[in-house]
KOLTIMAR-49994 format. One line per 8 residues: their letters; for each residue x, y, z of C-alpha. Coordinates in nm, 2 decimals, padded with zeros to 4 digits, m for minus. Each point is the difference from the previous one (the first is absolute). Layout:
// residues N
a	X,Y,Z  ...
//
This chain:
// residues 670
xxxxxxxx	m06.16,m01.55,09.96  00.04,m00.39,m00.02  00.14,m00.22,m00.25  m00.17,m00.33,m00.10  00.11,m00.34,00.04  00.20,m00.13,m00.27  m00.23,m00.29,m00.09  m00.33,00.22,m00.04
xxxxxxxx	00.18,00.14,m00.31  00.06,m00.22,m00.31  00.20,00.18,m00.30  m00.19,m00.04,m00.32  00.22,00.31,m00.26  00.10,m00.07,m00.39  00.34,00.19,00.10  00.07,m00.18,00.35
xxxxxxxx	m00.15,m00.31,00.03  00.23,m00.15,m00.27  00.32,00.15,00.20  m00.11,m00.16,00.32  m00.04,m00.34,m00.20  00.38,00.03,m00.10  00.09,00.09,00.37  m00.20,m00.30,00.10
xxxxxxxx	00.06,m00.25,m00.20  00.34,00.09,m00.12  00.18,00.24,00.19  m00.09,m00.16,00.33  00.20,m00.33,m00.11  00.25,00.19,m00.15  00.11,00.17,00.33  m00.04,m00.36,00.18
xxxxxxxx	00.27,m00.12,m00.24  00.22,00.30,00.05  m00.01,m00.03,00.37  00.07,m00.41,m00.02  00.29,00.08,m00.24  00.14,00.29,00.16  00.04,m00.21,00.31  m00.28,00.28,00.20
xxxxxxxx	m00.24,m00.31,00.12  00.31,m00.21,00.05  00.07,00.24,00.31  m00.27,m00.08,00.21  00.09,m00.41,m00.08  00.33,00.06,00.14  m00.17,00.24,00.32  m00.22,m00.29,00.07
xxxxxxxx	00.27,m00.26,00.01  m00.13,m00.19,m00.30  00.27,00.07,m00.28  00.40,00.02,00.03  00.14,00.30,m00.26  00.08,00.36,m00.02  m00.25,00.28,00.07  m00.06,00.23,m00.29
xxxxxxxx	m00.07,00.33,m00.06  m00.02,00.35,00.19  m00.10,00.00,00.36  m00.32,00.13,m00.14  m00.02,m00.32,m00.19  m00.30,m00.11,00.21  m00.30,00.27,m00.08  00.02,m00.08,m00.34
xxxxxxxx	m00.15,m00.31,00.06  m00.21,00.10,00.22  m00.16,00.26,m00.25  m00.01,m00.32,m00.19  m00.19,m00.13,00.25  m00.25,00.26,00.03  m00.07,00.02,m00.37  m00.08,m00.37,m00.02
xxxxxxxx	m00.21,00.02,00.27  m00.22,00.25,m00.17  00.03,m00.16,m00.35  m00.16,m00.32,00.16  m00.26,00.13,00.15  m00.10,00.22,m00.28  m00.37,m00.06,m00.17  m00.05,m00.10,m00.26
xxxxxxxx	00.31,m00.26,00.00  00.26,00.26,m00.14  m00.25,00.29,m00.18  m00.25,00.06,m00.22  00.09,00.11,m00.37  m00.24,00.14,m00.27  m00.30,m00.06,00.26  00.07,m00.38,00.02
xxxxxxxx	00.15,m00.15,00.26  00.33,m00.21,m00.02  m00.01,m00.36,m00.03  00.07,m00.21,00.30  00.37,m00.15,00.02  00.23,m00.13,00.20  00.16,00.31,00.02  m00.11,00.10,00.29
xxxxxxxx	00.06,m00.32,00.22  00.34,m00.01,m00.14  00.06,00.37,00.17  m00.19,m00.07,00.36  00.22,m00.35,00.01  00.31,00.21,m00.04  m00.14,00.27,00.22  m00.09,m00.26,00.29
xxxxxxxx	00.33,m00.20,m00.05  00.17,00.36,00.03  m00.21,00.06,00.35  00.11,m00.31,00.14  00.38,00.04,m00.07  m00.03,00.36,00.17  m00.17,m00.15,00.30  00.29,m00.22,00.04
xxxxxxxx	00.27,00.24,m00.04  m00.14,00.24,00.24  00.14,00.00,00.37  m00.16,m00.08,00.27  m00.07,00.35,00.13  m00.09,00.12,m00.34  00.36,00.12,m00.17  00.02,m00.07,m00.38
xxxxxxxx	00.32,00.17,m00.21  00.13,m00.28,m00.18  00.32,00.28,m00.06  00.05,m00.04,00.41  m00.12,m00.34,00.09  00.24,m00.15,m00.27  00.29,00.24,m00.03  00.03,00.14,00.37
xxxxxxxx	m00.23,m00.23,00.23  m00.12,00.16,00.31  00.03,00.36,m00.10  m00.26,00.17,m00.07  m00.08,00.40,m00.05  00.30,00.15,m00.10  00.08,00.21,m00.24  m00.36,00.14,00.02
xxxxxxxx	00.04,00.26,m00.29  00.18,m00.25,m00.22  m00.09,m00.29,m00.02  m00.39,m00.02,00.01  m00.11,m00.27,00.25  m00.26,00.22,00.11  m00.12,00.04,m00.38  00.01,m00.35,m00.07
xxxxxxxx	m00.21,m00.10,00.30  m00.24,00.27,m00.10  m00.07,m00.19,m00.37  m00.02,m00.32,00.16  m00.26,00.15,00.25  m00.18,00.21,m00.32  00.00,m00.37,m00.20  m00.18,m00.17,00.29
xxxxxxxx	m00.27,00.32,00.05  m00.07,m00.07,m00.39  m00.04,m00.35,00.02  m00.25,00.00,00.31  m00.22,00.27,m00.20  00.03,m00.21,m00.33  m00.01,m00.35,00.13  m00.17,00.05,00.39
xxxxxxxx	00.29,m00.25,00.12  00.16,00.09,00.26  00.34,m00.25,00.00  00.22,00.31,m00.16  m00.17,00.27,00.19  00.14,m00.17,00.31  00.34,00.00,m00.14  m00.04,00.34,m00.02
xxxxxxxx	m00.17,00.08,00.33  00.34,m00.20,00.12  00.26,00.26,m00.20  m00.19,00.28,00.12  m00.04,m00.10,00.35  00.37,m00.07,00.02  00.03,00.37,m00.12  m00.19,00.17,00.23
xxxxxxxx	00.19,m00.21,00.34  00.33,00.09,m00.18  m00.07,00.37,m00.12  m00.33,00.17,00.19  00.20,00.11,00.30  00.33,00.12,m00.29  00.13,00.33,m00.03  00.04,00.20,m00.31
xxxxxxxx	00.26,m00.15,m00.17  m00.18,m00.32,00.00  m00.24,00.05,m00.33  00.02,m00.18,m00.32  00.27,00.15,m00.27  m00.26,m00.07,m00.30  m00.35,00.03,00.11  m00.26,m00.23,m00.04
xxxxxxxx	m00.07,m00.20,00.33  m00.21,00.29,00.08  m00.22,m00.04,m00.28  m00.02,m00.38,00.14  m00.06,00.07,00.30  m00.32,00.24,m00.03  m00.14,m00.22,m00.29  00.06,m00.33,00.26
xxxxxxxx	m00.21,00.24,00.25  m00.27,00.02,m00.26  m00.05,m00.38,00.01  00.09,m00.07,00.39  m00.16,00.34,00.16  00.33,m00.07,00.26  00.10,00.34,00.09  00.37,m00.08,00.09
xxxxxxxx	00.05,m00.05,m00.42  m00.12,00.37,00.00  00.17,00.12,00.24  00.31,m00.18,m00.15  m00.03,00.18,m00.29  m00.05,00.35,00.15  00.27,m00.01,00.18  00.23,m00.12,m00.28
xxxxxxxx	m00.12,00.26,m00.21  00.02,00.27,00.35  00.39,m00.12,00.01  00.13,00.12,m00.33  00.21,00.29,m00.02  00.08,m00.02,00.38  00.30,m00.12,00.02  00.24,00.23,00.13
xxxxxxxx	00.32,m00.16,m00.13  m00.14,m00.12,m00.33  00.28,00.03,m00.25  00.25,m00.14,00.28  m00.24,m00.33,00.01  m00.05,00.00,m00.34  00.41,m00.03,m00.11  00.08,m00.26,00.35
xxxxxxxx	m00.36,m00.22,m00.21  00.17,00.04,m00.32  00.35,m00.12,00.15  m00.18,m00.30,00.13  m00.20,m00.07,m00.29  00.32,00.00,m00.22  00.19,m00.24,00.24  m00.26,m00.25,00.03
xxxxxxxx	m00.09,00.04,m00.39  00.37,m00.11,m00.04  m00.02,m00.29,00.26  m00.31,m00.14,m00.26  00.19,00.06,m00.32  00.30,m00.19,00.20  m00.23,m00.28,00.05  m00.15,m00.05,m00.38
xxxxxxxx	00.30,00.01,m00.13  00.13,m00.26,00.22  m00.33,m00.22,m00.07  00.06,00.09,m00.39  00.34,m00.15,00.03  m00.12,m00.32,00.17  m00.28,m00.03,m00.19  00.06,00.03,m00.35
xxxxxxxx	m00.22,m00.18,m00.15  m00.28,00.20,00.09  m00.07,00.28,m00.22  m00.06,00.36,00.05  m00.30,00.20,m00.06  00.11,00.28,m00.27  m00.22,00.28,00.04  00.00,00.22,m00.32
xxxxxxxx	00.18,00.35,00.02  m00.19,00.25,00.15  m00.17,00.29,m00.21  00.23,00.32,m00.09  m00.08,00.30,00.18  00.14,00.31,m00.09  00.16,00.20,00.33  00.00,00.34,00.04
xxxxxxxx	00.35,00.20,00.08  00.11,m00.11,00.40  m00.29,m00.19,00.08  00.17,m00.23,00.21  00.12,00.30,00.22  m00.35,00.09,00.00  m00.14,m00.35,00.12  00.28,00.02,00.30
xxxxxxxx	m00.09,00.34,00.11  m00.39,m00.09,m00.05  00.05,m00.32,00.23  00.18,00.17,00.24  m00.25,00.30,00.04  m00.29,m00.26,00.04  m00.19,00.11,m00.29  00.07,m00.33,m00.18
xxxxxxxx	m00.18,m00.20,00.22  m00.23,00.28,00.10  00.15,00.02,00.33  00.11,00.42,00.01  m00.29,00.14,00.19  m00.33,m00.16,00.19  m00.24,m00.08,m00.21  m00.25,00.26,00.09
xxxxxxxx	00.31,00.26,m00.22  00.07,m00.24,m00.22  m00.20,00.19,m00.31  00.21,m00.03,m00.30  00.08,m00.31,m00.23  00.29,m00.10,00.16  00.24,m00.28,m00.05  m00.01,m00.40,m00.17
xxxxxxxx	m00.32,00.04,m00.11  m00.14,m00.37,00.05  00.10,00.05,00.35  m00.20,00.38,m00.02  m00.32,m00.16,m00.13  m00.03,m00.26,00.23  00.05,00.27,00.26  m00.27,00.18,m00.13
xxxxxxxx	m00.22,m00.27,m00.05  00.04,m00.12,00.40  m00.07,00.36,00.11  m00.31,00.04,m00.18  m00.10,m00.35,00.12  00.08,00.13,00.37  m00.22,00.32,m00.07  m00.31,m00.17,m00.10
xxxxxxxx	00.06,m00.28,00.24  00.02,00.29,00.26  m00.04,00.29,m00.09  00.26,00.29,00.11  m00.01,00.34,m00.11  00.38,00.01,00.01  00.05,m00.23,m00.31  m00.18,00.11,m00.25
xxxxxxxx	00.14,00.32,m00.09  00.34,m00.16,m00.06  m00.17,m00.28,m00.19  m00.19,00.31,m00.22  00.36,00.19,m00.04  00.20,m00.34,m00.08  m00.20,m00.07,m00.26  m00.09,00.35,m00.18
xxxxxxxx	00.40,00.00,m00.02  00.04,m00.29,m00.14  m00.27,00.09,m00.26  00.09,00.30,m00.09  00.38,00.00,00.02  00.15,m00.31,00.03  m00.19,m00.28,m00.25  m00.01,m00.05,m00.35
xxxxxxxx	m00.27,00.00,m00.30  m00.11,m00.39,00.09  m00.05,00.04,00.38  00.36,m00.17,00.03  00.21,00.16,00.29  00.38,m00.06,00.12  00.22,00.21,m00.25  00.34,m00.14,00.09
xxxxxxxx	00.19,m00.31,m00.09  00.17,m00.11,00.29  m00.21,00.13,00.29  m00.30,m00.16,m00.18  m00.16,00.33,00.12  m00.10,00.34,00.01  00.26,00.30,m00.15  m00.08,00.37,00.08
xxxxxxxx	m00.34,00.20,m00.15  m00.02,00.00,m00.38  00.30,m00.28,00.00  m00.20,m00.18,m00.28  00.27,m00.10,m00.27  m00.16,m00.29,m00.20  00.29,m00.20,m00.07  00.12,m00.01,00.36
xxxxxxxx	m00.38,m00.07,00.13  00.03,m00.30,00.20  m00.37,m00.04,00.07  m00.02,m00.33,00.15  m00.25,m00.24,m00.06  m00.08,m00.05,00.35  00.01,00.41,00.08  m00.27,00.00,m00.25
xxxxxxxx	m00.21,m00.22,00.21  00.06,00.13,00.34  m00.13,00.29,m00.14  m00.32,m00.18,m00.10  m00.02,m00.08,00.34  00.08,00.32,00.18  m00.29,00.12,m00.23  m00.22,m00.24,00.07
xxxxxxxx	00.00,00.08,00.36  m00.01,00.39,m00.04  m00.31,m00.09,m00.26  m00.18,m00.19,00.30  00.08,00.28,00.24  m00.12,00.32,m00.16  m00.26,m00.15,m00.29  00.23,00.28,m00.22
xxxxxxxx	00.00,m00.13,m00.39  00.40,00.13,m00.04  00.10,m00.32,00.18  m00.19,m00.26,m00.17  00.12,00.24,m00.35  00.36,m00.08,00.10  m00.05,m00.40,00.10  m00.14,m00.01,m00.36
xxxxxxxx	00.25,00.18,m00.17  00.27,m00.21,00.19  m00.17,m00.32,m00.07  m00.02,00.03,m00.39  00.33,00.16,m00.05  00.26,00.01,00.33  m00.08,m00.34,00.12  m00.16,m00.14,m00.36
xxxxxxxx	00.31,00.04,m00.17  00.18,m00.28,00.27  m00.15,m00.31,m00.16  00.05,m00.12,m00.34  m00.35,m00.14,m00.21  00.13,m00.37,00.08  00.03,00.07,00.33  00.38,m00.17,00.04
xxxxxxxx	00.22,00.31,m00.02  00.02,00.27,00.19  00.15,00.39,00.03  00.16,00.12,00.32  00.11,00.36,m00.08  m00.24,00.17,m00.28  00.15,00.31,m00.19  m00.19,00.19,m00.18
xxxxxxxx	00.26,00.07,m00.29  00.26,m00.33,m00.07  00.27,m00.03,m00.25  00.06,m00.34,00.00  00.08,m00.23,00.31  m00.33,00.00,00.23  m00.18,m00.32,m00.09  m00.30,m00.23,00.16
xxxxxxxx	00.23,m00.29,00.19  m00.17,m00.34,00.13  00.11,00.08,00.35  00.27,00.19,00.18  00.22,00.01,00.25  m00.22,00.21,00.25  m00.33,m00.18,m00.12  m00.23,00.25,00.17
xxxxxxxx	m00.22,00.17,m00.21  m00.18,m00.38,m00.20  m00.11,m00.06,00.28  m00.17,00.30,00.10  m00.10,00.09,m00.33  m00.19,m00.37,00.04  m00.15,00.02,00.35  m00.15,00.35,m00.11
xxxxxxxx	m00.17,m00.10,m00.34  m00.18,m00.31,00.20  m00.09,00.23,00.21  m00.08,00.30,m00.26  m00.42,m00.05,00.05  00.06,00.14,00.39  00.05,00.35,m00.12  m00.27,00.07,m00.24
xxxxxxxx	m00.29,00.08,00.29  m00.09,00.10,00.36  m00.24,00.10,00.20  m00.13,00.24,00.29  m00.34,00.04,00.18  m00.21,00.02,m00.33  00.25,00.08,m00.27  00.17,m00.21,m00.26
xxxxxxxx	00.28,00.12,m00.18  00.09,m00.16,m00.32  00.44,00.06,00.03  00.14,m00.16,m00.32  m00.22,m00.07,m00.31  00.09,m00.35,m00.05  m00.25,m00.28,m00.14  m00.08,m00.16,00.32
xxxxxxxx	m00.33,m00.13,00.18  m00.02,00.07,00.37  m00.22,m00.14,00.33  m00.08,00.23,00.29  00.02,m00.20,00.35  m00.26,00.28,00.11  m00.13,00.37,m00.12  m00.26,00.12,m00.19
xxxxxxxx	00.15,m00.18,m00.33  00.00,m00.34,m00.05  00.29,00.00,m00.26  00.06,00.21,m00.35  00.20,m00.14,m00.33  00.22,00.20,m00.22  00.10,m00.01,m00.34  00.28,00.19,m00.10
xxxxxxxx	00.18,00.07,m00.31  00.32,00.17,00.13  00.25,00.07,m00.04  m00.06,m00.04,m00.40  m00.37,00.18,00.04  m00.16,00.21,00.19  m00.30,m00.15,00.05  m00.11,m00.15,00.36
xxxxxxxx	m00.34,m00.17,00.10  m00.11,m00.04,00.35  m00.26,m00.20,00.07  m00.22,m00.02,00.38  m00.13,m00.28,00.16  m00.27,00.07,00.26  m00.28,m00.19,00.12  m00.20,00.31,00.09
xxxxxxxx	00.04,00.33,m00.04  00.26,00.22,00.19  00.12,00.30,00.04  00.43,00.04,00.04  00.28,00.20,m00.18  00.19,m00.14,m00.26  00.34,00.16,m00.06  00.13,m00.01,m00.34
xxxxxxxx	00.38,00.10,m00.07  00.04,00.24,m00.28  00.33,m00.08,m00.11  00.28,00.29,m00.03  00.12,m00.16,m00.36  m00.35,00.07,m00.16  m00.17,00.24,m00.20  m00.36,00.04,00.02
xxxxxxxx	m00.15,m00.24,00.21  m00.38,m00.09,m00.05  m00.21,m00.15,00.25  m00.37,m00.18,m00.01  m00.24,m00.22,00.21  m00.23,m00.18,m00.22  00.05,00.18,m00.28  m00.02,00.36,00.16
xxxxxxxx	00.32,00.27,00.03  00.09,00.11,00.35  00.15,00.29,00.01  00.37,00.05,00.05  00.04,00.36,00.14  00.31,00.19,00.13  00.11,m00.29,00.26  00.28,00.13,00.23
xxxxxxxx	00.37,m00.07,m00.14  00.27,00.06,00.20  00.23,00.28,m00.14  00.34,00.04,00.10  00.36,00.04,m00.17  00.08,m00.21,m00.31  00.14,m00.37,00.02  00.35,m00.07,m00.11
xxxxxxxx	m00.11,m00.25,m00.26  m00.32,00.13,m00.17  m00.18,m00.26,00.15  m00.24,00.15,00.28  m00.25,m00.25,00.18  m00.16,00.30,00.22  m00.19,00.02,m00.31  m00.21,m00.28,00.07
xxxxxxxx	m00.31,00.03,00.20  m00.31,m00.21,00.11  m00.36,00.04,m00.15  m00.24,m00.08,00.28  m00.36,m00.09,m00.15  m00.23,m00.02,00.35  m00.35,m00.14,m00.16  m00.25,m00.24,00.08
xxxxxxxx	00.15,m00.31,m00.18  m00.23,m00.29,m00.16  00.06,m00.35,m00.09  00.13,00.00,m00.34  00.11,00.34,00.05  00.31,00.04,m00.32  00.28,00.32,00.02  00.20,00.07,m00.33
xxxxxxxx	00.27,00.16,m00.01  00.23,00.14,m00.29  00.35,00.16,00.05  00.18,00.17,m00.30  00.37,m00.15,m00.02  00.16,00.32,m00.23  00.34,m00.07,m00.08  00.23,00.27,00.25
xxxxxxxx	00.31,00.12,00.00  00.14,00.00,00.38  00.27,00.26,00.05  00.27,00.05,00.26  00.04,00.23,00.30  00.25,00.26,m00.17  00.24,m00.06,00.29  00.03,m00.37,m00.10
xxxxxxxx	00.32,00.01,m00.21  00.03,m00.11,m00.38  m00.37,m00.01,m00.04  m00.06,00.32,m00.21  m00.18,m00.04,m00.32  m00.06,m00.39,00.10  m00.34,m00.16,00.06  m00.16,m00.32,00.14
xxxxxxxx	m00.33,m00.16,m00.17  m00.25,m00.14,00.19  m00.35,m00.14,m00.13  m00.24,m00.09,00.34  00.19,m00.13,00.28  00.30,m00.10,m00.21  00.34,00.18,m00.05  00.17,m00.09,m00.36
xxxxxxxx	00.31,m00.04,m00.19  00.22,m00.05,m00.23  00.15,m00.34,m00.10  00.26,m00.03,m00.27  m00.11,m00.33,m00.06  m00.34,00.17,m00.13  00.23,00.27,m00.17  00.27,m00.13,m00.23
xxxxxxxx	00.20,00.29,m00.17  m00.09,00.21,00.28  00.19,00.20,00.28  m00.28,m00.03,00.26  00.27,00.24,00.24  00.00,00.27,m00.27  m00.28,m00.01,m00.25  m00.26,00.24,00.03
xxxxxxxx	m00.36,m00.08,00.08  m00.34,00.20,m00.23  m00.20,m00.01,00.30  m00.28,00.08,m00.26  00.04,m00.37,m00.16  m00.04,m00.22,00.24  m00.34,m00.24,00.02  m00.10,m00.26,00.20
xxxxxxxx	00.00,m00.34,m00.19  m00.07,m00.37,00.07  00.32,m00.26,m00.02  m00.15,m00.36,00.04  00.32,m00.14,m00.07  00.19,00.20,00.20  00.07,m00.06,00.34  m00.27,m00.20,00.08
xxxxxxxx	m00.23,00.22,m00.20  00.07,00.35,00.15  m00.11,00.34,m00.10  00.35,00.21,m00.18  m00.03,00.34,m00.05  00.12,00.08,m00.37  00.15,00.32,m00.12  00.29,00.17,m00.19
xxxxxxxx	00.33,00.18,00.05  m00.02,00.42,m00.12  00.23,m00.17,m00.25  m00.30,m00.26,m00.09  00.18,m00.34,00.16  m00.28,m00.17,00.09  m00.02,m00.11,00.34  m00.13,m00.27,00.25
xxxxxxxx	m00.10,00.03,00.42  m00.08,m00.28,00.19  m00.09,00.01,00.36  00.30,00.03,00.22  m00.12,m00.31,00.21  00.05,m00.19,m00.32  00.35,00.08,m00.10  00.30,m00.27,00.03
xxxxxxxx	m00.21,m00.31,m00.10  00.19,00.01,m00.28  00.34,m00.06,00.05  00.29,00.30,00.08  m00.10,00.33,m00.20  m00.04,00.32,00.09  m00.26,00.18,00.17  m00.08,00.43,00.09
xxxxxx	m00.31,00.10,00.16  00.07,00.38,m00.03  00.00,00.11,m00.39  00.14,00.31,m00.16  m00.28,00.22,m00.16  00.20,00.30,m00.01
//
């Protein structure tokens, strides 16, 4: 199955299209300004020789730019000029010129402050110059390169210019002299560059960037000494962490009339009993950075869970690049593990604080969920790949469910602050912040929305299937179909339209999903049911959350297909009640609601007099109602307490745009 070039697909959705206008015209800036103040784009100024001052932030400080980069990129090159809303498109502005200036500016500077033979870690070239790959599982030179090699694939597919792609051909070149030949211990401590290096295949058709990637991914948990390497890294990584701090604060002192960049306090997250033990002994075993076994046994959820995604994603990327009959099993266990044991009720994974990652089966406590922001989309794009492999519905189910609710929840509605960590119950202290100290997920969250019409549809020797029911309108480069339109009224209704446009008739398979969250689902082509019969559904033991995606599956319709040719269709969105897995702890008697592809909760901002922890849901009383002053006019769910409090659900994606409150997905009904 293929995907479809990015610019055949133009987004045209009531629920979406005004989102990607705030991430285009709003959060897009926002991050620039963030990355100027924070002293991120300064870096590469002071790489390239051009600026005398201090180098800020992490050593990972540079991929957050560069997801920058790769947002912009697609932003500018989207069509219409930033989206289309209510059918119409967008006025023309300067909106977009303002972003490619900045983009091209920001090309130029990294051209300069690239080496000669294709080096660029500003956290190197300015702090330690002339050494280069050490501290491999640390400190994330091999991650970085990989986004700056990512943002200049993006920009050659959005843009056809090739003056970052050869930036990018230059890092990865460098890479393969320095680390083809390497022996296991030489692999990348947070993966990513292997992701970057298959996708820079795609583009090139080099086999070396393939066989780059293989062999990173070959490498891991192959180290025979790996806990040994790992403490002599973090000893290093300490001492030359001190060396930096030495050197601000002896710049601070002579330079005091520059001021600092205050970066607000990071968001509370509430740590289990001896999880720091638990992050040392999880490091040390490998499973942290999924290093404890060969990939080909490495079939649990295991570790950070950014760092497990991405893992994922490049291993199903390797399998479909070439296939191997060895992978896929342990791609099929990894995730029916993580499904069914080790992720919550919004598709958001990584239970523990601390290890940003993965806890033992049925370790699901809401308060203590970490659930990053950016697990939440490496997810997405694990799926994504698993979708393109197999054609099964249960992985397009779960990139849905992840994008409205795990990965949803990240942004606020103007698009200028952000959540990192993303509970499902707070009491107070987790709130949307402007930017943070470890930037990461903004970014991502941004690069993947401009980028959001790329997993809606593919294609295969005469078969369409129609992934995620988003208003869109789509060209076909070749196939029986010249293009098709939808019109969708999710995630409020359930109510889809998918127009065909042929030029003559044709005969193909078009694959509908029929989403595990609905009821009844009603098909019809020009006005005429097909029947739905028993379609195969994959049965096997209960998920952890209540949440099952394996109950999603694909309608294929094979007809003779007509110019003008309509499909209907018409999913029921009941109200449910998800429960828990009993061997997750303190969930007895506790439910989450969903309506459609969205998880809710409680707010106590939407609940004054009201102890959301405590009260007791009528699940009897709850109805579906519109809120056009809410939220940026959202659906609520309204209902009472046993003891008739009347209460309000929003969708979990929407909570924290109002200031510090309080928040519980799960709900007492008992």
């Amino acid at each position: 199955m293929d995907e479809l070039p990015l610019q055949n697909i133009r987004l045209n959705d009531p629920f979406w299209s005004p989102r990607l206008e705030v991430n285009a015209s709003r959060a897009i800036f926002h991050q620039w300004r963030q990355l100027e103040a924070s002293g991120c784009i300064d870096n590469f100024r002071i790489a390239a020789g051009e600026k005398v001052g201090l180098r800020q932030g992490w050593f990972f400080a540079d991929s957050d730019a560069y997801k920058w980069l790769e947002a912009a990129a697609r932003v500018v090159k989207a069509e219409p000029p930033l989206s289309v809303i209510g059918g119409s498109e967008a006025a023309p502005n300067n909106t977009q010129n303002k972003l490619a200036a900045l983009m091209d500016d920001f090309i130029g500077l990294l051209g300069r402050a690239q080496q000669a033979d294709g080096y660029l870690f500003t956290y190197n070239q300015v702090h330690f110059p002339g050494t280069r790959w050490v501290n491999l599982q640390i400190e994330h030179e091999l991650y970085c390169h990989g986004h700056l090699i990512e943002a200049g694939v993006s920009h050659f597919q959005a843009t056809g210019r090739t003056d970052l792609l050869a930036i990018a051909r230059w890092a990865a070149d460098r890479i393969v002299a320095d680390f083809m030949e390497a022996g296991p211990d030489r692999t990348s401590g947070h993966e990513e560059v292997e992701i970057a290096l298959l996708r820079l295949h795609q583009v090139s058709g080099q086999a070396v960037y393939l066989e780059m990637a293989r062999r990173f991914l070959e490498r891991r948990g192959r180290s025979p000494h790996f806990a040994l390497s790992l403490l002599g890294q973090n000893f290093s990584a300490g001492a030359r962490g001190k060396k930096v701090l030495q050197e601000r604060a002896a710049y601070r002192a002579a330079h005091p009339e520059q001021a600092e960049f205050k970066l607000p306090e990071g968001n509370f997250a509430k740590k289990p009993f001896a999880v720091d033990l638990r992050w040392n002994l999880n490091a040390l075993s490998g499973r942290y950075f999924q290093q404890h076994a060969p990939i080909r046994r490495q079939d649990t959820a295991e570790g950070h869970s950014v760092r497990f995604g991405y893992l994922e994603t490049a291993l199903a990327m390797l399998y479909r690049t070439r296939p191997d009959p060895g992978l896929l099993p342990a791609l099929e266990a990894a995730w029916q593990n993580m499904v069914t044991r080790r992720m919550y009720v919004t598709g958001g994974i990584g239970s523990l604080p601390a290890l940003e990652g993965f806890g033992t089966d049925y370790e699901l406590d809401p308060e203590y969920a970490y659930a990053e922001t950016c697990a939440a989309l490496a997810g997405m794009f694990w799926n994504w790949e698993m979708a393109l492999i197999s054609g099964q519905a249960k992985y397009s189910d779960l990139f849905e469910w992840q994008l409205y609710n795990a990965a949803g929840v990240g942004m606020s509605l103007s698009g200028e602050n952000y959540l990192y960590n993303n509970p499902l119950a707070s009491r107070g202290g987790v709130t949307r912040k402007a930017w943070y100290a470890v930037p990461c997920c903004p970014s991502n969250l941004s690069r993947t929305w401009a980028g959001l019409g790329k997993y809606t549809y593919s294609t295969a020797a005469g078969a369409l299937w129609i992934h995620q029911y988003i208003g869109s309108q789509v060209t076909f480069s070749h196939g029986p179909c010249a293009g098709l339109a939808i019109r969708s009224g999710l995630p409020w209704e359930g109510k889809v339209q998918v127009a065909l446009e042929l030029d003559t008739p044709a005969e193909f398979s078009l694959y509908l999903r029929l989403p595990s969250w609905a009821g009844q689902s009603r098909v019809t082509v020009n006005g005429q049911p097909i029947p739905i019969g028993p379609l195969p559904i994959e049965e096997a033991e209960p998920t952890a959350s209540g949440y099952d995606p394996r109950r999603a599956c694909f309608l294929p319709i094979r007809r003779e297909w007509h110019p003008g040719d309509c499909l209907e269709l018409d999913f029921e969105l009941p109200i449910r009640l998800r429960r828990a897995h009993p061997k997750v702890r303190g969930h007895a008697g506790k439910a989450a609601v969903s309506r459609g592809p969205l998880v809710y909760c409680l707010e106590s901002v939407d609940n004054p007099g009201v102890d959301i922890f405590t009260c007791r849901l009528e699940p009897a009383s709850l109805q579906v109602e519109s809120a056009p002053d809410l939220l940026n006019g959202c659906q609520v769910l309204r209902g009472r307490t046993v003891e008739g409090q009347h209460l309000v659900l929003i969708p979990y994606a929407l909570w924290g745009n109002r200031g510090e409150s309080q928040m519980t997905v799960w709900i007492r009904t008992t």
